[in-house]
N, C-alpha and C positions, 0 to 999 in steps of 0.2 A: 504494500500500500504506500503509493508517495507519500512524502509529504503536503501534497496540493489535494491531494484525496483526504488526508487526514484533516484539513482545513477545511471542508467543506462539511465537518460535524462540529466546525466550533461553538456552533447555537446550541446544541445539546447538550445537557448535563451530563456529569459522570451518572447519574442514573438512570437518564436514558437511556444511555449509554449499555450502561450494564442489565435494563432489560431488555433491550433488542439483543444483546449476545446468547442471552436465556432463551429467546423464542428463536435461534438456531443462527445469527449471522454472529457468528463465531469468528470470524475475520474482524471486526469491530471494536474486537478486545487492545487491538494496536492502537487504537484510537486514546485508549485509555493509559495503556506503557507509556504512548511516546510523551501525553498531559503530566505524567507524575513519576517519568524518569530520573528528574534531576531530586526532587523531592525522597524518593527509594534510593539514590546514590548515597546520599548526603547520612541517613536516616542510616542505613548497614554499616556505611566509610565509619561512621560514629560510634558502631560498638567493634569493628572490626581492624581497622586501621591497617590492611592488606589489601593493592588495588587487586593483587590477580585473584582475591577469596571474593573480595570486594564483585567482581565480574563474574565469578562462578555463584556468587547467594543470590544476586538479583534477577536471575532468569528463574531460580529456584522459588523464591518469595512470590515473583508470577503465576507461573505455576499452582504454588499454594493458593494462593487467592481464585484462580480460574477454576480450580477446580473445589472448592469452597464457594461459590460464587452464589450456589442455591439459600446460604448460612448468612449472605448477607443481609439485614432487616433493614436497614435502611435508619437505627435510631441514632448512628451515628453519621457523618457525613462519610463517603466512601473515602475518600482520601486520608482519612482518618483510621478507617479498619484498614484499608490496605498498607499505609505506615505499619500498624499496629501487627500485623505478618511479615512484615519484613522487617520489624525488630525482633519479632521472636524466631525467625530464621536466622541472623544475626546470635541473638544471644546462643540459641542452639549449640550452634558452629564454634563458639567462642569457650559456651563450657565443653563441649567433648575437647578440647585440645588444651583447656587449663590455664584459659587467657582472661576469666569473665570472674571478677569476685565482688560478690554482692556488701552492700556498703549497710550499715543501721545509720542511719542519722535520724536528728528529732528535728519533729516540722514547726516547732514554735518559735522558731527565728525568724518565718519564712516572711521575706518582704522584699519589692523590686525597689531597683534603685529611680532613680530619676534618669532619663536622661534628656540629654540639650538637644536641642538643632538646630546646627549651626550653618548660614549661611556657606553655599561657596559659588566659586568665581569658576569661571570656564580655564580649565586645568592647563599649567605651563608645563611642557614638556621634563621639567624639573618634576615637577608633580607628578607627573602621571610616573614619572622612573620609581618616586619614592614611594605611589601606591602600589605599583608589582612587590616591591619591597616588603610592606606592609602587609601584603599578603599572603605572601612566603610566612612571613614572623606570625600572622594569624593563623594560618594553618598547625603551624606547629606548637604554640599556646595550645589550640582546640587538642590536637592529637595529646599534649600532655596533661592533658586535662583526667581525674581518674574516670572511670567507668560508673557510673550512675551519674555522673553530674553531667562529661561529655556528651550524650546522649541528649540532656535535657537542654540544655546549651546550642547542641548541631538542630534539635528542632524549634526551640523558642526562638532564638538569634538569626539565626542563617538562614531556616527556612520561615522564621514568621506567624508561628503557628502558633494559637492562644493558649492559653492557660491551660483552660480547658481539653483542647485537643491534643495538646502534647500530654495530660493526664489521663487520657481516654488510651492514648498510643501505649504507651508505655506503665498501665495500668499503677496508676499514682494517684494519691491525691491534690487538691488543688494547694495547699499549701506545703505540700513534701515537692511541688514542681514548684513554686514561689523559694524555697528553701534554698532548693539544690541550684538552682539557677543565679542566687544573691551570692552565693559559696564560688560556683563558678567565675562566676563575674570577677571574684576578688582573686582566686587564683590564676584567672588571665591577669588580672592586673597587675600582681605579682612577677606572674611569670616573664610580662612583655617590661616589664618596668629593668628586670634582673637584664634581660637580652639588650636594653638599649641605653639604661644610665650611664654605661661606664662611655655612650656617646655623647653625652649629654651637654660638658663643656663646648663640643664640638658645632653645639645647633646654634641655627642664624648664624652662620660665617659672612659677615660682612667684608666682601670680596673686595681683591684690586679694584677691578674692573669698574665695581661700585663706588669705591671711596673716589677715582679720576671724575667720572662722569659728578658727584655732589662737589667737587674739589673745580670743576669746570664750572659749573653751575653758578656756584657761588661766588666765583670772579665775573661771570657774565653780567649778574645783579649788580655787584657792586663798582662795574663799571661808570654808572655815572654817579660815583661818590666818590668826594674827595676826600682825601689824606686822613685819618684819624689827628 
């Protein structure tokens, strides 16, 4: 199925979606991988941190869900249950090989932080070097993040997805997902603070190049001034 074919179901809901595959156009189901591919990458990448496992659970989690498909009620939103299969294919995977260890923590801390937003400018090539950068160092924050909180992190952060849905996914309550998330948040903070302080004298290098041109400037101005 193109992608131009895939586009011509974008007025449908994933549960249209998913009842016309039930009444036999079983091809349809692609309609639905290719809506919530990156969402299913993100969600496995987060308990698995193995791209080539990462590419072998995702066809698997499909799978699970299509053939589960009759289980779905619908009292959740579909993107929702099918996260919620491809985490537990994910964690599966993760305890047979002795990689997945379950955390207690207590959910009466649980609160989100605030955040800003902050205007920005249409990005200078500077910028945009220091966002690939930024992303790199994000990634790997996320990755050392431990296992119950990166999960709750890769789908409240990254992918957006409410309180609520991320506790539905990952069968949580709404304040052990307020918790584990306020926890995360500070061990990125930590974490990205350790990888780039010791850069820290370094930021705003006010350049040669810079100081000439305010050094130009400012003989320009004071061209018709005389003498102190």
């Amino acid at each position: 199925m193109s992608p131009q074919v895939v586009a011509a179901f974008a007025a449908l809901s994933d549960e249209q979606v998913v009842e016309r595959v039930r009444l036999g156009e079983a091809a349809l189901f692609e309609v639905l991988m290719r809506r919530h591919n990156a969402r299913l990458y993100r969600a496995i990448r987060s308990v698995l941190r193995d791209e080539q496992e990462v590419e072998d659970a995702m066809p698997q989690a499909y799978v699970n869900a299509y053939t589960h498909l009759d289980q779905f009620a619908g009292r959740a939103r579909f993107s929702t249950w099918l996260t919620r299969i491809a985490v537990h294919e994910a964690l599966s995977r993760a305890r047979r090989r002795g990689t997945f260890m379950e955390i207690a923590i207590d959910d009466d801390e649980g609160r989100e932080d605030r955040q800003m937003d902050l205007a920005s400018a249409e990005p200078s090539p500077e910028h945009r070097a220091f966002s690939s950068e930024l992303h790199v160092l994000l990634e790997q924050a996320i990755d050392a993040l431990p296992a119950g909180y990166r999960e709750v992190f890769m789908l409240r952060e990254v992918e957006k997805m409410s309180t609520v849905e991320v506790g539905e996914a990952l069968e949580l309550s709404e304040e052990a997902v307020k918790t584990r998330l306020h926890r995360a948040r500070a061990m990125m903070r930590h974490h990205l603070y350790e990888r780039t302080g010791a850069a820290a004298p370094n930021a705003f290098q006010f350049h040669a190049t810079t100081c000439d041109r305010v050094v130009a400037e400012v003989f320009k101005r004071l061209g018709g001034h005389s003498a102190p």
